[in-house]
Each structure stands twice: as structure tokens, then as C-alpha cells.
N, C-alpha and C positions, 0 to 999 in steps of 0.2 A: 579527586572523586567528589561530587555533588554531596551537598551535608544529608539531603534526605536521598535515599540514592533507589529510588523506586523510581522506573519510567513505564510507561505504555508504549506502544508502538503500531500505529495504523500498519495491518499489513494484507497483503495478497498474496498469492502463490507466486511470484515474480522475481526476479530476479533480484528488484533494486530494496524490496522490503525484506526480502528471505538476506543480503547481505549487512542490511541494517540492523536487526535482530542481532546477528553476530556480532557485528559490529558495536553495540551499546551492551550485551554483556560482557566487555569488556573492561565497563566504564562500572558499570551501573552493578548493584549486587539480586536486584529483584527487577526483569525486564517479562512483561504481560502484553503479550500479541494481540492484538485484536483484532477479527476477522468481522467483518459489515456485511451482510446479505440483504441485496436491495431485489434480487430475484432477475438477473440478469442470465442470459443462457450459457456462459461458460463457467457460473459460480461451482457446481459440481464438481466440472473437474480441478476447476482450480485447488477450491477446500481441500479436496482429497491429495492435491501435490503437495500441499503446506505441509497437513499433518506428517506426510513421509517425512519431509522434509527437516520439521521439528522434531522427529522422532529419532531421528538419524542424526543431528548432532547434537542430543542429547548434555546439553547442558546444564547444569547444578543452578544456575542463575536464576535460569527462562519458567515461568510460571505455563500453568499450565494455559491453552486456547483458551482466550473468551471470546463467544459466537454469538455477535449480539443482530438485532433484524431491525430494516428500514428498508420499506418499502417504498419505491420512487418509479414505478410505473405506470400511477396515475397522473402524475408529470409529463411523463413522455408518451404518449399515447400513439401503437404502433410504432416506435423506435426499434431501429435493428438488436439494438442490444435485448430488447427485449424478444421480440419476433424469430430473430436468428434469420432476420432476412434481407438482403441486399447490402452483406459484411465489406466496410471496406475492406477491399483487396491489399496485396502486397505493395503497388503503386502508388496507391491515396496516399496524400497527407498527412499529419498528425490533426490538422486539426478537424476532419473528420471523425475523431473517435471520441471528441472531446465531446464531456453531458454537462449544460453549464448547471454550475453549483453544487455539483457533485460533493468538491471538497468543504461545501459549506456545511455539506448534511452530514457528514462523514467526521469530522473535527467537531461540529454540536453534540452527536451520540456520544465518540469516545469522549468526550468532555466531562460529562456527564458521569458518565462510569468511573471517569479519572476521581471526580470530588466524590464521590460516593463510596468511591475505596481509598481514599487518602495515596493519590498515588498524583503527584505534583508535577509530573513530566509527561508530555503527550510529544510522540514524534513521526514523522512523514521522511518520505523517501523520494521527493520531487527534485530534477537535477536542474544543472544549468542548462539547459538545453529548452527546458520545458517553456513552452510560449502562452500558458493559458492564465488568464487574471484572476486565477485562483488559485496558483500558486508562485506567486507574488511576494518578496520580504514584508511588503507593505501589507498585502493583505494577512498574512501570518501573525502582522502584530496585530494589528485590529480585531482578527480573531481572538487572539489570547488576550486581546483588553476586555472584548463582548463576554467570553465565557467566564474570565475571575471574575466581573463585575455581575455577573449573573445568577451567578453559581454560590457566590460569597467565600471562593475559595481559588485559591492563588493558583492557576497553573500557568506554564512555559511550555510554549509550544517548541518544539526542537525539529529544525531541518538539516541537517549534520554535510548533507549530501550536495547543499542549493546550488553550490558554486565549482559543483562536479560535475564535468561530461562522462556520459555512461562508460566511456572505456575507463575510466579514473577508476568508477564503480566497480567495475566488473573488475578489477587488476586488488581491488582489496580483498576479495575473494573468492580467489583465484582456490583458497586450500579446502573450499567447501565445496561439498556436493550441488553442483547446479546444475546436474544433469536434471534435478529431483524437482528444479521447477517450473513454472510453467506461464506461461503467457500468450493465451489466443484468443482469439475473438469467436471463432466457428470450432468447438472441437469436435472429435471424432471419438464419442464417448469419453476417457479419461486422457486423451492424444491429441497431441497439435495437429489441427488440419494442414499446415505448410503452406498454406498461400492467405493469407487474411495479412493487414496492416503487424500486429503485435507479431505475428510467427516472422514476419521478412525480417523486423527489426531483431528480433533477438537471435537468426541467422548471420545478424550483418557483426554484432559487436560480441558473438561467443569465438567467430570466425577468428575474429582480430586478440 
């Protein structure tokens, strides 16, 4: 058990951050979610599968949501994530879905929160699989060099998962409700539309 044993946890309504949650209350005795709204059009539904989500395994550890806001739309100007329009489909690639520096905004917020409540551990949920230059060993440390040095306060960034393919993921929990989460690009109010990039993927590895 880590001496100071408070972590954060970047998360989404998703599978691989709703298993990491679990995952580090394990480890950890005070574990604080943190949910990023950069105003993206499946944010809605997402939040709202989280909190079920949270609600329903109900752990003594998990601190309550922190819902913190970044906006990143004036970056992407007309982006589908934004628009809700020309979603990659179930065929696209991954690296159509990809918004560069996403994790940069993302790891500088929670940072921030992290020194500002004395909570010395920041962690992601990026696998081995993932091909983007943002989630990177290398860039992970760079990051947690930038933000102690910044910040004037020591955090460790934690990727627990890096060197995990999703099925790995997904077989550590197996005992949780994952029906409860949720991963799309186009929803259908609080429902997976079934054909967008995130819904095939998460057909292909709940399947297996």
C-alpha cells in the first residue's frame, strides 16, 4: 500500500476507467474520480452511466464525483465530436477518433485538483493497444515531470493498465456491472447508437 494512499482517477463512463476505479480501490484507501467536460456530444450520456455506475458498486473507499469543466471546442472548430456530425462509423480506425492533446488538457486539469487537495496520485486508463503520442510511457513521465515542477507538488502519474490489451482489461472485471457503462460516439439520448467506432469496439471485446 502507497504511504500516502490517496489517488485520482481520470475517468469516463467506459469500460477501461469504470474497471480502474475498481481496480485502485483496492490498493488505495481514498480513490476521487474525476469526470472532464470539454462539451463533447456524448458527454450526457456518458456522466449519467458513470454515476449509475458509481452508485452501484458502492464503495467505502471511492470519494464522492469531482466534475470539473474544459472547454476544447474552440480548438476544434466544427469537429464531429463536437457537431455530432459525420461519426466515425463501426469500420473507421482508431485513429479517427483521436483529438490531438486531449490528454494533455486532461492530465494539466486533474493536476491541478490533484495539488490543490493533496492527493499525490493521478491515474489513466490507456492500454497496450493504444497508438496515440499521448499516451506514451514517455510522454506520461514528461507530464508528471511538467506538472510537480509547476505545481511545486510532487505527483505520479499512474498507468496501471499500459501494458494491457483490452481483453486483459476487461477479464479483471468481469465481477462488475458493465453493463452500466457506456462508450459511444453518436448516442440515442442515454443509449448506444450500435454503429459509431466506440459501440463496434465495445461489441467486439464484451463478446469475447
Amino acid at each position: 500500500m502507497p504511504a500516502n494512499k490517496k489517488v485520482a482517477v481520470l475517468t469516463s463512463g467506459g469500460l477501461d476507467s469504470a474497471i480502474l476505479i475498481s481496480y485502485l480501490s483496492k490498493k488505495y484507501d481514498s480513490v476521487y474520480p474525476i469526470y472532464i467536460q470539454s462539451g463533447h456530444v456524448w458527454e450526457g450520456a456518458e456522466l449519467a452511466s458513470l454515476k449509475r455506475f458509481l452508485k452501484t458498486i458502492r464503495n467505502q473507499r471511492l470519494k464522492p464525483l469531482v466534475i470539473l469543466s474544459l472547454s476544447t471546442a474552440d480548438l476544434y472548430p466544427k469537429h464531429w465530436s463536437f457537431s455530432g456530425k459525420k461519426i466515425p462509423g463501426a469500420k473507421s480506425h482508431d485513429t479517427q477518433v483521436y483529438l490531438p492533446g486531449k490528454n494533455i488538457f486532461l492530465i494539466a486539469k486533474a493536476s491541478v485538483f490533484c495539488a490543490l487537495n493533496r492527493v499525490p496520485s493521478l491515474a489513466l486508463g490507456p492500454l497496450k493497444t493504444n497508438p496515440f503520442p499521448d499516451a506514451s510511457p514517455a510522454f506520461f513521465k514528461m507530464m508528471e515531470r511538467a506538472c510537480s515542477k509547476g505545481l511545486q507538488y510532487r505527483i505520479r502519474i499512474l498507468t496501471p493498465f499500459l501494458n494491457l490489451t483490452k481483453k486483459e482489461v476487461i477479464s479483471l472485471g468481469r465481477h462488475l456491472p458493465l453493463e452500466l457503462t457506456f462508450s459511444c460516439l453518436r448516442p440515442k439520448g442515454h443509449s448506444h447508437c450500435g454503429r459509431c467506432n466506440k459501440c463496434a469496439e465495445r461489441k467486439k471485446v464484451i463478446a469475447h
